[in-house]
N, CA, C and O of each residue as an XYZ file, in Angstrom:
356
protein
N     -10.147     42.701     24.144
C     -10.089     42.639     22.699
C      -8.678     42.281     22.233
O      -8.666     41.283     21.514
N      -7.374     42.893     22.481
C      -6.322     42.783     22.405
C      -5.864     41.236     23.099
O      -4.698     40.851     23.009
N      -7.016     40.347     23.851
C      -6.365     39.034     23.863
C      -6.709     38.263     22.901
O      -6.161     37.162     22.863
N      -7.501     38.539     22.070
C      -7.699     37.803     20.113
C      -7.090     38.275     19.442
O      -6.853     37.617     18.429
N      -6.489     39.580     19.532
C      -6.196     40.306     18.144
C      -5.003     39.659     18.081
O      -4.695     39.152     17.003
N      -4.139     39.553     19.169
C      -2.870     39.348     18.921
C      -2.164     37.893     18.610
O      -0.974     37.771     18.318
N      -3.047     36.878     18.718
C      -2.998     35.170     18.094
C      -3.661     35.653     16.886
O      -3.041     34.924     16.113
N      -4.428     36.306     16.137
C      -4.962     36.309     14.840
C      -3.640     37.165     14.270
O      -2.922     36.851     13.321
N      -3.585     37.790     14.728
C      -1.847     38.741     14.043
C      -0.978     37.773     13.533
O      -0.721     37.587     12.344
N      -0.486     37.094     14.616
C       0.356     36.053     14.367
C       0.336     35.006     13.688
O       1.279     34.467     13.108
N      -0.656     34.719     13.740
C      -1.258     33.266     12.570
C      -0.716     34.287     11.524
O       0.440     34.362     11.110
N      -1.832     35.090     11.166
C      -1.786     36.101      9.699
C      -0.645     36.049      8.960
O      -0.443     35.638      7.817
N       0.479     36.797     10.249
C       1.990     37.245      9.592
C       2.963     36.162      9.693
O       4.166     36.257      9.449
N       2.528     35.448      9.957
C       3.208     33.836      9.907
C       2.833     33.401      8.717
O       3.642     32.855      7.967
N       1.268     33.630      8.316
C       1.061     33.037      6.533
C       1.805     33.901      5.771
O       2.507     33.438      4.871
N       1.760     35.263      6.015
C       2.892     35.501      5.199
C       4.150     35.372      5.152
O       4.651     35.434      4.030
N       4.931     35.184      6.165
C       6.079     34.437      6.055
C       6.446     33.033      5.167
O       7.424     32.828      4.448
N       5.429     32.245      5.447
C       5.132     31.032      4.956
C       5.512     30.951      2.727
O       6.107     30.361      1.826
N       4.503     32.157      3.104
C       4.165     32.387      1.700
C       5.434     33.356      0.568
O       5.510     33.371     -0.661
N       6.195     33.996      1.511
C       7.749     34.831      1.370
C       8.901     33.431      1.081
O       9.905     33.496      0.372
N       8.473     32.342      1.763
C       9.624     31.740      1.901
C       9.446     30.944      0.816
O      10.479     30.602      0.240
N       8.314     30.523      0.345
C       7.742     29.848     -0.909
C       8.129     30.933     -1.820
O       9.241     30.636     -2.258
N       7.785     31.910     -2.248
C       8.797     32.709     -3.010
C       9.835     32.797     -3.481
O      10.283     32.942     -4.619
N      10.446     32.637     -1.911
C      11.902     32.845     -2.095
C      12.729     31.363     -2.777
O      13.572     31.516     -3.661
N      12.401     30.065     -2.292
C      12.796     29.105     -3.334
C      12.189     29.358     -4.529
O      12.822     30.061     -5.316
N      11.041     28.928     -4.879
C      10.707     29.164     -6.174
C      10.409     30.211     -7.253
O       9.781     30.107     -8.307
N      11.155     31.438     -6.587
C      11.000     32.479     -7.639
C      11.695     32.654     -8.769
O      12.814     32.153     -8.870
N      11.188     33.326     -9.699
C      11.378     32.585    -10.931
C      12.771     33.549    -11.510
O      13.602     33.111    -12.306
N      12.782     34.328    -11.172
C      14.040     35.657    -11.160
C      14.821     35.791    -10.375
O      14.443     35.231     -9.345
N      16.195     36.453    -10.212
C      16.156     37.301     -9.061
C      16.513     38.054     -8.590
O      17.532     38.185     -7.912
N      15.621     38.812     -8.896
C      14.432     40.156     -8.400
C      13.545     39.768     -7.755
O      13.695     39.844     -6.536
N      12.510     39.306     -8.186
C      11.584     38.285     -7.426
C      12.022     37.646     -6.000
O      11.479     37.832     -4.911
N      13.346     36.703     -6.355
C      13.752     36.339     -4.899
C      14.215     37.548     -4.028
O      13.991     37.356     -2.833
N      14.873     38.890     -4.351
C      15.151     39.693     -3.286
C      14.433     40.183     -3.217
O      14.623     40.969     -2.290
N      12.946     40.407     -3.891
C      12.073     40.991     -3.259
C      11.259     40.698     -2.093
O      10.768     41.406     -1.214
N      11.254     39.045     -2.416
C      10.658     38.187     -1.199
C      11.873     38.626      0.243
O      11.610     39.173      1.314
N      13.105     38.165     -0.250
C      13.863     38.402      0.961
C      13.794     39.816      2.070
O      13.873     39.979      3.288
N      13.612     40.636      0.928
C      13.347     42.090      1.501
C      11.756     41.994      2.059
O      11.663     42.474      3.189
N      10.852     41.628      1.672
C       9.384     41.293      2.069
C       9.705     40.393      3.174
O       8.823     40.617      4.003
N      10.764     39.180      3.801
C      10.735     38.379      4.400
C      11.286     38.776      5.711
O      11.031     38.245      6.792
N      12.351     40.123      5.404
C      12.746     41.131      6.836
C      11.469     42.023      7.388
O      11.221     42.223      8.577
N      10.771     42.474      6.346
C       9.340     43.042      6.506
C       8.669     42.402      7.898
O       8.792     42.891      9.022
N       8.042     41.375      7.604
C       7.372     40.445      7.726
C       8.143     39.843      9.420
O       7.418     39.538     10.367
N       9.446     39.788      9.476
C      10.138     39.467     10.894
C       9.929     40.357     11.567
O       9.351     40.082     12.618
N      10.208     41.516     11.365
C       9.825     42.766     11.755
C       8.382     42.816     12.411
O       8.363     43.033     13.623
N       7.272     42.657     11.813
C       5.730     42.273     12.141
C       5.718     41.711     13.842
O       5.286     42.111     14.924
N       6.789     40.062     13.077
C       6.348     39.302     14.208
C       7.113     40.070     15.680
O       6.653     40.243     16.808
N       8.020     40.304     15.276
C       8.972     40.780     16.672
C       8.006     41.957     17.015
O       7.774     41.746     18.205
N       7.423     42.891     16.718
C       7.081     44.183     17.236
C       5.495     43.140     18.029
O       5.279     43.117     19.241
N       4.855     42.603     17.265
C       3.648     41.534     17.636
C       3.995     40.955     18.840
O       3.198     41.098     19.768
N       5.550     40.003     19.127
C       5.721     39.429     20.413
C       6.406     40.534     21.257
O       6.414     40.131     22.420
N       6.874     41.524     21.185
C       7.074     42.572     22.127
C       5.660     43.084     22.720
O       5.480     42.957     23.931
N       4.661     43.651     21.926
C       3.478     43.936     22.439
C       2.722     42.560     23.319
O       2.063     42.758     24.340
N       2.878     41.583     22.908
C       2.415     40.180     23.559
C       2.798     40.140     25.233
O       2.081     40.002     26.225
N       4.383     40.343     25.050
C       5.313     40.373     26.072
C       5.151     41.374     26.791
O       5.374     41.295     27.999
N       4.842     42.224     26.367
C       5.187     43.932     26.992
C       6.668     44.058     27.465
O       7.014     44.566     28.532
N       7.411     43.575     26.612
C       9.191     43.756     26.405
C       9.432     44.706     26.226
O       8.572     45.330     26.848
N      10.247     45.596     25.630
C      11.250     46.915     24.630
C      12.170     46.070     23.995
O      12.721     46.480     22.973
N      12.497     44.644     24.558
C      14.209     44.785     24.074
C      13.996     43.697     22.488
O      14.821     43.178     21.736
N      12.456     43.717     22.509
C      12.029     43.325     20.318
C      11.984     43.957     19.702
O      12.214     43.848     18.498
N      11.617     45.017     20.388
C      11.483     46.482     19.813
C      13.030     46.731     19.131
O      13.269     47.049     17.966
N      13.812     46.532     20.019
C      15.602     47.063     19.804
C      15.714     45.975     18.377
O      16.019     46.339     17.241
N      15.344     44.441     18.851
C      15.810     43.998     17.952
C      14.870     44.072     16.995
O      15.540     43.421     17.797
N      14.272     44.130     16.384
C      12.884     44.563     15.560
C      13.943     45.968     14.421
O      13.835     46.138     13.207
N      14.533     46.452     15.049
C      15.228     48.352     14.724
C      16.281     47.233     14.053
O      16.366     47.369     12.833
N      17.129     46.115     14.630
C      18.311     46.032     14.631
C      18.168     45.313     13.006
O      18.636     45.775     11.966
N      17.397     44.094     13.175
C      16.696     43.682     12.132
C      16.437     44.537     10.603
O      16.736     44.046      9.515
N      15.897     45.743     10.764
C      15.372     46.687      9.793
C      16.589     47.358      9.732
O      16.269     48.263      8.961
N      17.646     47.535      9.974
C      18.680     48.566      9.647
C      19.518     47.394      8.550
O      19.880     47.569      7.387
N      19.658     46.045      9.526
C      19.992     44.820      8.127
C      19.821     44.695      7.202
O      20.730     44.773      6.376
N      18.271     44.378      6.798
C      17.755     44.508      6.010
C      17.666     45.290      5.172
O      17.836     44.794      4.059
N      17.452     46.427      5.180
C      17.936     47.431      4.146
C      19.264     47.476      3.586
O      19.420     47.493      2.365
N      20.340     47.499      4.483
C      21.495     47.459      3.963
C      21.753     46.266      3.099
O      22.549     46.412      2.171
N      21.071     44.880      3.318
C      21.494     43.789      2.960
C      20.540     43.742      1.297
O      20.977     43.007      0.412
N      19.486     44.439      1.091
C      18.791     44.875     -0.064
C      19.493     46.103     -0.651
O      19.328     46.384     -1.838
N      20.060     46.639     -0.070
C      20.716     47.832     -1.195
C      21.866     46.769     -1.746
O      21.809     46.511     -2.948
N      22.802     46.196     -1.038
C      23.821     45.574     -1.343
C      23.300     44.513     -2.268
O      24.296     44.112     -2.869
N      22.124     43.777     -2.738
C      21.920     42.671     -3.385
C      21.424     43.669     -5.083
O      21.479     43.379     -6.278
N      21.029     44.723     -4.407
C      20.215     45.474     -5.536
C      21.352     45.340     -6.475
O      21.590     44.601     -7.431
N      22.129     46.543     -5.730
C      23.833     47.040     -6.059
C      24.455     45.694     -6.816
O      24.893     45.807     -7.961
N      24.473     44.511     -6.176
C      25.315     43.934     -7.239
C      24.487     43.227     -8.266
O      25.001     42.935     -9.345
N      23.193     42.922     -7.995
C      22.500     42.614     -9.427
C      22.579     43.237    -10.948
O      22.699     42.790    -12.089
N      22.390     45.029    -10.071
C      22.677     45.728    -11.346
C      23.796     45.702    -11.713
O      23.859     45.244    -12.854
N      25.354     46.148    -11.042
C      26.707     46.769    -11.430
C      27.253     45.154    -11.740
O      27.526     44.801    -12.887
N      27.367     44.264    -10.598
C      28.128     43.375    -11.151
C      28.692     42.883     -9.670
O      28.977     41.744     -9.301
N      28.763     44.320     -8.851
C      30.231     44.166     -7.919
C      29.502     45.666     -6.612
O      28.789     46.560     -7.067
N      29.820     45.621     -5.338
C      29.538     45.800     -4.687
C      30.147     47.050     -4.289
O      29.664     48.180     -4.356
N      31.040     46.758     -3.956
C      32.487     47.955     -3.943
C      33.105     48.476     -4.690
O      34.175     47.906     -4.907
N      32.800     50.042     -5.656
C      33.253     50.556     -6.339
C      35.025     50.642     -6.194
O      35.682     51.275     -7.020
């Protein structure tokens, strides 16, 4: 079963990537665009944990973690200066 599931995963979270990145040029705000961007670390995240299980790796897993610790930081920091202005109090 797990030799279909995991090419239908990937197609899937690849359309959404597809569909994040279309966002991300044409969004009409941005808010909108960092939301996609933050949806677009989401979404990498998917695929890496998807080709680690494919692989039977750990070391997507690491980067999958390494990825998501970015990402957040790199969305607080976009939040942060949308609202204040400036990054570093």
């Amino acid at each position: 079963m797990l030799s279909w599931v995991i090419p239908v995963a990937f197609a899937l979270v690849t359309a959404a990537v597809a569909m994040n990145f279309w966002r991300l040029i044409r969004g009409p705000s941005l808010p909108d665009r960092i939301l996609a961007l933050d949806t677009l670390y989401v979404n990498t995240i998917a695929l890496l944990v998807l080709l680690g299980i494919h692989l039977a790796s750990a070391l997507y897993f690491e980067a999958a973690l390494l990825i998501a610790l970015m990402g957040f930081v790199g969305t607080v920091a976009l939040c942060k200066y949308l609202l204040r202005g400036d990054i570093i109090e």
